[in-house]
N, C-alpha and C positions, 0 to 999 in steps of 0.2 A: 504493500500500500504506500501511495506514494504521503510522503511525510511533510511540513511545514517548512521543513529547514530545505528539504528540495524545493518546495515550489517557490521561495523567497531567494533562492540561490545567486537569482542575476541581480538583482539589487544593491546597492551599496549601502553601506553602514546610515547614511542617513536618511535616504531611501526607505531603509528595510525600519529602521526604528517608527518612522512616519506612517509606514503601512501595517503594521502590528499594534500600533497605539489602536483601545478598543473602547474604554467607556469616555467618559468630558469632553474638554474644550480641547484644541489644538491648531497651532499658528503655523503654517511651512510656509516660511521667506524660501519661495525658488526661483533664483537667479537664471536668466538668457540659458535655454540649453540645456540645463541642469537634470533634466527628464521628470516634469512635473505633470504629463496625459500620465506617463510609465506610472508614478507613484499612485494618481488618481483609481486608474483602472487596476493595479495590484491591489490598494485596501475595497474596494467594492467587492473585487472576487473572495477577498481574506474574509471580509466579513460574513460573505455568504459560505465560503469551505470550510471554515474553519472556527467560528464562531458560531456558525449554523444561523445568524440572521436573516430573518425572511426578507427575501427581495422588495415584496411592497412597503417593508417599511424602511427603505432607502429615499433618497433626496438627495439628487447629485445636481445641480444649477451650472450651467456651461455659458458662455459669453456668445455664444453661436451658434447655429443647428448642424454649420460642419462638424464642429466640435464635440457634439452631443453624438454625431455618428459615427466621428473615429471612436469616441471612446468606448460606444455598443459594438463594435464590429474589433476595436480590441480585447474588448470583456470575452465575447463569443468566443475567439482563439485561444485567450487564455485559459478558460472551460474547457474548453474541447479539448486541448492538450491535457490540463488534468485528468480528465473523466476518460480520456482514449487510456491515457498512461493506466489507472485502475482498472476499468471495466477487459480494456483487450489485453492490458499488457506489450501495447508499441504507441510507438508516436503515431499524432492526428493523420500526418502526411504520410502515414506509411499505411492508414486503410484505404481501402475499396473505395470507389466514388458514390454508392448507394451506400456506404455506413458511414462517410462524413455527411451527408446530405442528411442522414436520417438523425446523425447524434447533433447536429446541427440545429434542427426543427425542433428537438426534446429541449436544446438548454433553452431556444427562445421561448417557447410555449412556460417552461419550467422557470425560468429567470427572467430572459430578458426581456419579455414582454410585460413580467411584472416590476419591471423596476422603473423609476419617477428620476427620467434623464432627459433633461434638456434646458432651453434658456427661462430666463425669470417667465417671458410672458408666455411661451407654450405651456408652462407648468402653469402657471398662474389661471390660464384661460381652460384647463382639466380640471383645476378646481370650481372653478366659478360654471364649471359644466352643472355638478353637484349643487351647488350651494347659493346659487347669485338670485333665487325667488324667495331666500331667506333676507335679504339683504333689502332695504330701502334709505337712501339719504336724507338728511335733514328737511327737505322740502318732498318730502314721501314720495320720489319720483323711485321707481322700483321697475327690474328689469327680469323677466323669462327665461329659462335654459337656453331655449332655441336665439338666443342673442345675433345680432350681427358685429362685425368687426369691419369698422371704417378705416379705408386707406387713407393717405393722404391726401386724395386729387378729394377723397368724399369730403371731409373733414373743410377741407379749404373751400367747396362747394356750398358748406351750409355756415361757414364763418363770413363768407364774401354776403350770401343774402343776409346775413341778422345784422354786418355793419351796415350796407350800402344800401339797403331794398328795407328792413326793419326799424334800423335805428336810421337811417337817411344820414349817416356820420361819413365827414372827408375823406377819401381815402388816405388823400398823404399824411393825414394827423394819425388815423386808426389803419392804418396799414394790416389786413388781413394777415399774409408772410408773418409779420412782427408779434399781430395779437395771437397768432399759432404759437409761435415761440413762449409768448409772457404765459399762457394755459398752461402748455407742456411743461415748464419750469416750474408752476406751480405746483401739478398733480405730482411731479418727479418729488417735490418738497413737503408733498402730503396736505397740501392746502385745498380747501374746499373754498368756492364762491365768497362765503360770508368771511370765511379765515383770511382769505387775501385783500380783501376789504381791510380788516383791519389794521394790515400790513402796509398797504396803499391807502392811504385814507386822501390823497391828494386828488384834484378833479379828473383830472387822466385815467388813475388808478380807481377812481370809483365806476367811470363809464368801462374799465376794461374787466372790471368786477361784474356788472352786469352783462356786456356781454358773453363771460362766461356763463354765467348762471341760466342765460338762456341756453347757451349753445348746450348743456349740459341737459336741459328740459327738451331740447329736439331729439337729441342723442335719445333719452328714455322713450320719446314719443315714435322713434326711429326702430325701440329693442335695440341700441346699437350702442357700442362700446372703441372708442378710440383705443389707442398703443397702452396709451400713460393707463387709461381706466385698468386695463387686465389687472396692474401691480397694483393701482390705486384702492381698489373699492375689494380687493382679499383685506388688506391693511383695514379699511374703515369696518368690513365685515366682521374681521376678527376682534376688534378692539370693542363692537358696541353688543357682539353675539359670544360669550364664553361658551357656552356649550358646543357652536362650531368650532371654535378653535380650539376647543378640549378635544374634539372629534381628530379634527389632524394634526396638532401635537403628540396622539396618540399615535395614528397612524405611522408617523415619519420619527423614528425613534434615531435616525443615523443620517448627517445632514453635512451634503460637503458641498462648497463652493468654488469655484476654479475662476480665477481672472478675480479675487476677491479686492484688489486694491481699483478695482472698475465697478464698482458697487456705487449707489449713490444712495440718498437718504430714504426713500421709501420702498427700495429694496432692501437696505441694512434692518429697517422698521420689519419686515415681513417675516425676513430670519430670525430674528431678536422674539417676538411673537411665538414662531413655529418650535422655537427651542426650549424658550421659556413659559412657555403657558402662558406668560402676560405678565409672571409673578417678577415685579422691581427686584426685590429683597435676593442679594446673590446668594446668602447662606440658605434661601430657601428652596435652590434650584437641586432636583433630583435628578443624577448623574449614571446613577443604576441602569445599565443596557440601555444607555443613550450617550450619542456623542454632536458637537459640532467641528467640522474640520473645514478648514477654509487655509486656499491657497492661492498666492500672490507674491508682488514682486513690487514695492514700495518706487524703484527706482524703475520701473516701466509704466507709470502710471502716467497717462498722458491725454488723456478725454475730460477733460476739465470740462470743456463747452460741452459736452453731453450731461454735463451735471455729475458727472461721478467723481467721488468724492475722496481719496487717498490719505485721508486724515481716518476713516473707518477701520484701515486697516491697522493703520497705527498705533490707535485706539483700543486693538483687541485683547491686548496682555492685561488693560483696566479694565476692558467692558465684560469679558469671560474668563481669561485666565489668571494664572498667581501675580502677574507684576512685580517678577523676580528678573533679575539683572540677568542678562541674557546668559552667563555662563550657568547660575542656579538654576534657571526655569526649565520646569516640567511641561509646561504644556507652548514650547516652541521650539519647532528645530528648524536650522536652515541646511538646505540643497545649495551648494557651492560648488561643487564638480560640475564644471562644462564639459559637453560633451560635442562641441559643434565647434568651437572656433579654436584656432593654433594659439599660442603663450600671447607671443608679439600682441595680438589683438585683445585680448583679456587685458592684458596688462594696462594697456590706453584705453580702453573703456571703462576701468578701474580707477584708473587716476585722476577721467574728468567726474567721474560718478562722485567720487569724494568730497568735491568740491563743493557737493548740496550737502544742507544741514536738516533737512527736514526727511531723512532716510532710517532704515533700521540697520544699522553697521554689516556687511557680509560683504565678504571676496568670494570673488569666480575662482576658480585654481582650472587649470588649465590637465588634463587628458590626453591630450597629443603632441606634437611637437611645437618646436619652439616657433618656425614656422616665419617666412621671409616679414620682411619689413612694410611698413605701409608707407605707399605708393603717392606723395602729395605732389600736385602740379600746378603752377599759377600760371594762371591766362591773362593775357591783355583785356579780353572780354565774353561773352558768353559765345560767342560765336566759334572762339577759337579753344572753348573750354569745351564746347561741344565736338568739332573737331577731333579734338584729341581724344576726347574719350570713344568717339567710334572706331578711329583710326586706332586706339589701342585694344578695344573688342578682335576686332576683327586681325588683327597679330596673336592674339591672344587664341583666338579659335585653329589660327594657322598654323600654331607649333604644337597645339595639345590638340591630337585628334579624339581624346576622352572625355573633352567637352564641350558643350553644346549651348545653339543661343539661348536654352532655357536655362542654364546654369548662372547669367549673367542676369544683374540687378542694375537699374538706375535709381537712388533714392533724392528726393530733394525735398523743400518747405512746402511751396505751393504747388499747387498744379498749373501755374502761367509758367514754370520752369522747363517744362516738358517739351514745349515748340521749337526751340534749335535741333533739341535732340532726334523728335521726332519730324522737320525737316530732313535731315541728313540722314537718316534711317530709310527714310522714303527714296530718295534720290541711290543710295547705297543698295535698296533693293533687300533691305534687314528684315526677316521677319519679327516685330514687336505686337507688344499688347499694354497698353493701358491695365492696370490691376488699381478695384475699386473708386473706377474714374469712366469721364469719356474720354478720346482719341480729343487730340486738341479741337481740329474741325467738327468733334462732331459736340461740341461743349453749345446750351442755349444759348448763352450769349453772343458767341460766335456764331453759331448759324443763322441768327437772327439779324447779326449785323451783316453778315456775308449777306442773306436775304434782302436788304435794303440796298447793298451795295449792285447787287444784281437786278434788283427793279429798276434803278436809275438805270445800267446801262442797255437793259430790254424791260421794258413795261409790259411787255406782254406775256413776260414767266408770270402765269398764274397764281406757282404752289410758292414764293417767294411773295407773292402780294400777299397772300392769304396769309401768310405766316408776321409778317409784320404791320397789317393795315390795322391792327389795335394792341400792338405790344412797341410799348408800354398802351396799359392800359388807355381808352382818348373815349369811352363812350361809344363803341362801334360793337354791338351785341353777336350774337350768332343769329337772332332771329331776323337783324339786318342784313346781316352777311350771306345768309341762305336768302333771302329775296331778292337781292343783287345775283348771287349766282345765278338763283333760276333761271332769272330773266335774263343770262348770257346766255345760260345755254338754249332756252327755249329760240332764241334769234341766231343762236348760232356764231357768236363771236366773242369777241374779248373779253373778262370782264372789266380790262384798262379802259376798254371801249365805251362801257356801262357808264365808268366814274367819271370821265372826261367830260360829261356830258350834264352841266349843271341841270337840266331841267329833268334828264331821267331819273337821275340821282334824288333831285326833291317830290318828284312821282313818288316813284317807289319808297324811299325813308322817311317820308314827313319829317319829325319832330329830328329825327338822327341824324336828317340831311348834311348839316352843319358840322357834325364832326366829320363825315366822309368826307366833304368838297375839303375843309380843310387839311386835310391828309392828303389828296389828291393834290393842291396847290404847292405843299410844303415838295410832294414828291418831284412836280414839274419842276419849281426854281433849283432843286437840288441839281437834276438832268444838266440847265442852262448854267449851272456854274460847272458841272462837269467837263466843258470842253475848253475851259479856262485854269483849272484847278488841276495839281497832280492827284495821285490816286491818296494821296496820307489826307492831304488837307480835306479830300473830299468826304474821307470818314470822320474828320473833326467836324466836318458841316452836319455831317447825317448826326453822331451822336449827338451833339450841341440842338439843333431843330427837331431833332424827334424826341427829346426831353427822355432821353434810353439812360444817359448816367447821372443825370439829375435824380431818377427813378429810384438807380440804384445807391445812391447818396444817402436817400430818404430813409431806408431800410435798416443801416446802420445795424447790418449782422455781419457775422463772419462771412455766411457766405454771401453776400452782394461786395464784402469787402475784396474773397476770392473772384468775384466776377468783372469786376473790376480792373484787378491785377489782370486776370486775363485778356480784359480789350486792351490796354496796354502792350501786351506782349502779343495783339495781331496789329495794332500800330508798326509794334518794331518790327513784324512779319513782313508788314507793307512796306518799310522803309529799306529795309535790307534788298526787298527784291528791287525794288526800284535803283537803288546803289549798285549793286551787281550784275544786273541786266541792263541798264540804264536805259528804262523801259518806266516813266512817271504813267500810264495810262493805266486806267482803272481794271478794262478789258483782258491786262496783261497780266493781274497780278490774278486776277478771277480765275482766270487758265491756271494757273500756277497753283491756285488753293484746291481747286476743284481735282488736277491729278493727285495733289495729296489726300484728297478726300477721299477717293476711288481708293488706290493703293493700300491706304488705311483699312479696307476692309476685306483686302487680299484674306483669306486662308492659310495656315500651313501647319497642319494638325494641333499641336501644341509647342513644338520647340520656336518659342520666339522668345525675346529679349525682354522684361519685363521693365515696365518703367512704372513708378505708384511714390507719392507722398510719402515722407518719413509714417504717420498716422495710418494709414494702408499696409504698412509694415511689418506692425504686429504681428508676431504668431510666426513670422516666413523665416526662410533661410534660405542663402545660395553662395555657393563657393564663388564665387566673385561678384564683390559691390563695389558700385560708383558712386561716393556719396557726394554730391556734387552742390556748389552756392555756399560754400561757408565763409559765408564774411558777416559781419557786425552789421544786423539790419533787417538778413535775410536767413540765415540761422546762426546765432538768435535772431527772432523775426522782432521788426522795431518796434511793433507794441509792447515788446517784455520789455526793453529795457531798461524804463525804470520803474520796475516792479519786481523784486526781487523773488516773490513768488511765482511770478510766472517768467523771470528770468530758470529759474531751479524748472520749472515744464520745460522750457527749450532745451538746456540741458539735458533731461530724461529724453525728449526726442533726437539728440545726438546719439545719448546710450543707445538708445534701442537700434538706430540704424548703424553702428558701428556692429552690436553685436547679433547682423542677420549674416554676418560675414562669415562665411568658413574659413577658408583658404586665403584670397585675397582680399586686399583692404585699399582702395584708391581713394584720395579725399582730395577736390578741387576748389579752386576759390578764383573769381577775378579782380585783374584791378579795377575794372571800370562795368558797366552794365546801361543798357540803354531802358533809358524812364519817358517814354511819352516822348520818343524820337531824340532827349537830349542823353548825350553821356556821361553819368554817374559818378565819379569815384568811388570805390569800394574800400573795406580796412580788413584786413584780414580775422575771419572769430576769433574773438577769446578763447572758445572752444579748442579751437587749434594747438594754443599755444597750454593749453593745461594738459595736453597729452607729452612725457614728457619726449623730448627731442633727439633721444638715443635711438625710438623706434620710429623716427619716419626716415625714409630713403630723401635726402639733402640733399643728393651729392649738383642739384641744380640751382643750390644757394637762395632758395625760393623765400625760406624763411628766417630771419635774419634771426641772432642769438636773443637780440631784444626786439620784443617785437613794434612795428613800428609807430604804434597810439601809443605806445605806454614810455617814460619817462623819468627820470630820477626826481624826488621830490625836490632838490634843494634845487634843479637849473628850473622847474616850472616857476619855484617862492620868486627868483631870481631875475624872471625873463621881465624886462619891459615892453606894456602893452601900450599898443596907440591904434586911434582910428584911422582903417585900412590897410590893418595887419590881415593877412592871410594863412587860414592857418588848417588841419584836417583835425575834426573830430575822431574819435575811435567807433562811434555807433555811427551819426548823421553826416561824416564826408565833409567836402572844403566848404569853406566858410569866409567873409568878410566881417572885421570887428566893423560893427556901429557905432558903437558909445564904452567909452571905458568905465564903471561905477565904480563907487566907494573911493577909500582912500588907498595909502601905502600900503597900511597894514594889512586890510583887505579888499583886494579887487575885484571884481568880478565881469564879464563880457558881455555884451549885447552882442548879438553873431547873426547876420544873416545866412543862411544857407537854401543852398540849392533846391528846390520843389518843399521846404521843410519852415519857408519862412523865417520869421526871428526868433532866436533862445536867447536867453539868460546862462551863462554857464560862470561858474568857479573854477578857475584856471590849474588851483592849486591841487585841485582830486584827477592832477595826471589825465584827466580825459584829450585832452587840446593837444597839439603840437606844433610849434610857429613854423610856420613856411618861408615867409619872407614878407 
């Protein structure tokens, strides 16, 4: 009979200690690599071989549905091999193909269809199968098993009529997009209608209080349930109903969570509930054939704008276990053995890691060898950073016939970084893939501009009118839109033909007329400066006239702030082509996008180049990465910088993409970058320079011993400042003094700079460095 100490055999010491712990609380800090799915799926099986726990009352919560199916489809093998090894007496792969099939179907029927695997809200929305016609909110609205589940186009669909159509509210004040967000933030925070009210008690915050409270009264009148409701209304259920949450407190006697420092507050609420019965009092919590295990990695936490929350994890040695000093404590152990990346790389992932204070102390230690040096290159600018990095893919593929474009990574801040790369990829004939993204061209904003760009120069692309004749939104409905079409098609011609036509137009729209002809008007003048305009300027006329980034101004979210970033970098698209074809016509650069567009959706099984956001990152690994844009601005990206806590998130988004690296480690930066057609100066990260300098390959003097923003304190006390000194920032680039303030003792700069306006800076915190 196969014995415990076999089946734990592959395990490592702190591995094997984590998956043998059986009754309490338990904390596993696991590090990049460390094999934390491994650890997961060995205690789920231990618990059921060997402690004889019943599978249903398991609760394993996964970050993902992939992840919820490796870990079923590893549980499955790892059974099978047990139960082959007892019942035959040989390994799984050594039976028959009708007795794997057949002892296959027994463990799922027998286990693994009873066990409670998966993300918060699928688990969330099996319970609320059970239980959600016990449940009513504060204004008795109350919901049916048979519930529905709103996407987001529905959601947005019934928040646009309760601002715009119900409450008759601006949209640019009450911005639908934005009131989506304040909701979801709420319920993520546990806040009901009247709780956020009180929290908002200002007039903004009172109108976007009710229209929650309605939107929340449709949803019930709907049976229907958004994302947030799934986690929301288990939480309000269990806390106002004890006898259900006595029910599956009961049930769920062993409760692990994976991705634990990705938890946010009214998912931490749900577990806290399901563990505790509800009972505050921690001496009162009964431990007997019951555990919580939660697993996480304080220095990979990096969805702060999803609301999750890494102070939870933190937290945990106070909130459930002894809050013993990490050498005494019983109830945490950390996973430190990498298993994925060579020494070299551990060690400089290790050393910027340090640098954050708000972490639980643990080293990676390294499993493989020591492993070549990481690969830094500076570029004059993005174009020739992109260059390089293809030109060294493709050397890279040429001398190792063992690997493949799939093997290769591009990681960067935003998704506007991707367009050089994926230029030259196209042109090169590279097979890639955007991962957790779109292709640049095929991004809204883009298409939508390219759309405008292409009406101007043919008015009679239909699917190009139809795409921008009311985005940004202008008052141009679908039920105007569909009566316009008809009436082209019933006559048989354009619908450009339609609009041109002031009197058809106020036919058929009445009261709408007015915003169509207006659209129509703004489209002609645009056409008549097209043949006077090169192709850049003439996308400054379209977005500037079609109020597209005004739009996205208004919104003031991350992502209008990413969408942004992106028409910027098809500005630089447009400018570049028109530089190196010397081709300024609009017609020219359309050709130019359009085969990129095509190309982009080539095929070639799966072996392509991957290119995804440091934040996309997560969870992947590949024997060579390009972590590319590290300069002071763009990672760290400039809204952390002076924020110290969200300077420490950029940091953890360096960690993470340093260590998705196997084998190879490439890290790029430029000096310059193009902002809205002008060029930039760039400073090289901080980041950079906290890895230390024994492990990057130098030998092209890229990065000098001191790095170039930073400074001796006594020559900054030292330096005399005057107006129309020039000087470079280490985060914001070169700068003109405006006004010198204070006295000798203390100075301080009036600075103007480049797209960034006037700062205020103190000379003496080393930031500054005089030019001349």
């Amino acid at each position: 009979m196969t014995t415990s100490a076999d089946f734990l055999s592959k395990l490592n010491h702190s591995q094997r200690c984590a998956v043998e712990h059986f009754c309490g609380p338990l904390l596993v800090i696991a590090g990049a690599g460390s094999g934390k799915t491994r650890a997961l799926t060995y205690r789920i099986a231990n618990l059921i071989i060997y402690n004889k726990v019943n599978p249903e009352s398991i609760l394993a919560v996964t970050f993902t549905n992939k992840a919820a199916k490796e870990m079923k489809d590893r549980l499955d093998k790892l059974l099978a091999q047990e139960i082959s090894s007892k019942n035959y007496k040989q390994p799984f792969d050594s039976l028959s193909e009708f007795n794997q099939k057949k002892l296959l179907s027994f463990i799922y029927k027998k286990t693994t269809k009873q066990l409670w695997i998966g993300t918060f809200h699928s688990l969330c929305a099996r319970i609320l199968r059970y239980d959600i016609n016990k449940y009513q909110d504060s204004k008795k609205r109350k919901w049916d098993r048979n519930f529905s589940i709103f996407d987001e186009s529905d959601v947005q669909n019934i928040l646009k009529n309760i601002i715009l159509k119900q409450f008759n509210l601006d949209e640019k004040t009450f911005n639908p997009r934005a009131i989506r967000y304040a909701i979801s933030s709420a319920k993520n925070l546990g806040l009901s209608p009247e709780e956020y009210l009180k929290e908002h008690s200002y007039s903004k915050g009172r109108v976007i209080a009710e229209i929650y409270d309605e939107y929340q009264t449709q949803l019930a009148e709907n049976n229907a349930l958004d994302f947030d409701d799934l986690i929301l209304i288990p939480v309000c259920l269990f806390q106002d109903n004890k006898s259900v949450l006595g029910y599956w407190h009961s049930q769920f006697k062993h409760i692990l969570v994976d991705e634990y420092q990705d938890t946010n507050r009214i998912q931490y609420t749900l577990i806290q509930l399901l563990t505790t019965n509800g009972k505050i009092n921690k001496n009162s919590w009964n431990w007997k054939n019951r555990s919580i295990f939660v697993v996480g990695d304080a220095d990979q936490s990096i969805y702060s704008f999803r609301m999750a929350d890494f102070t939870i994890l933190l937290n945990f040695q106070a909130e459930f276990g002894d809050g013993l000093p990490d050498d005494d404590t019983k109830t945490m152990i950390k996973l430190e053995n990498n298993y994925r990346s060579t020494e070299n790389i551990l060690v400089a992932a290790n050393n910027l890691i340090y640098k954050n204070s708000q972490r639980i102390d643990k080293t990676l230690k390294a499993t493989r060898g020591k492993g070549e040096k990481i690969y830094c290159y500076k570029a004059d600018d993005e174009h020739i950073e992109a260059e390089f990095v293809i030109s060294k893919i493709q050397e890279l593929i040429s001398i190792n016939s063992e690997l493949s474009w799939k093997d290769i990574a591009f990681l960067y801040r935003v998704n506007s970084q991707s367009r050089p790369f994926e230029d030259i990829l196209v042109r090169k004939s590279i097979p890639y893939t955007i991962v957790g993204g779109f292709k640049f061209y095929d991004r809204q904003e883009i298409k939508d501009s390219v759309a405008y760009l292409r009406l101007i120069v043919n008015p009679y692309d239909t699917v190009s009118l139809l795409r921008v004749i009311n985005s940004p939104r202008r008052g141009i409905g679908k039920t105007t839109i569909d009566l316009l079409l008809k009436a082209s098609q019933e006559l048989k011609t354009s619908l450009w033909e339609i609009l041109i036509d002031e009197t058809s137009v106020k036919t058929l729209t009445g009261k709408s007329s007015k915003a169509v002809l207006n659209f129509v008007h703004m489209i002609k003048k645009l056409q008549e400066k097209s043949t006077e305009l090169v192709s850049t300027d003439i996308f400054n006329q379209v977005m500037q006239k079609s109020g597209y980034i005004d739009d996205l101004k208004r919104k003031e979210t991350e992502e209008s702030d990413n969408r942004l970033e992106n028409l910027q970098e098809l500005y630089n698209a447009m400018n570049q082509y028109r530089e190196e074809n010397n081709d300024p016509s609009l017609q020219g650069y359309l050709t130019n996008a359009s085969l990129a567009s095509d190309l982009d959706n080539l095929e070639n099984e799966n072996n392509k180049v991957s290119l995804m956001t440091l934040h996309s990152a997560k969870g992947l690994e590949f024997p060579v990465v390009f972590l590319v844009g590290l300069e002071q601005g763009t990672l760290p990206h400039i809204r952390s910088l002076n924020n110290p806590l969200s300077l420490e998130e950029e940091r953890r988004l360096c960690y993470v993409g340093i260590t998705r690296a196997q084998e190879k480690l490439f890290i790029t930066y430029a000096r310059e970058r193009s902002v809205w057609g002008s060029k930039e100066t760039k400073i090289v990260s901080q980041f950079l320079e906290e890895i230390p300098q024994n492990l990057i390959d130098n030998h092209t003097n890229i990065i000098p011993e001191k790095s170039s923003w930073k400074k001796n304190n006594s020559m900054d006390n030292n330096t005399k400042w005057a107006v129309g000194d020039h000087l470079v920032h280490y985060s914001f680039g070169e700068g003109e003094v405006t006004h010198v303030l204070g006295s000798e003792k203390k100075v301080n700069l009036a600075i103007k700079f480049k797209n960034l306006g006037r700062k205020i800076i103190d000379p003496s915190t080393n930031s500054v460095t005089k030019i001349f």
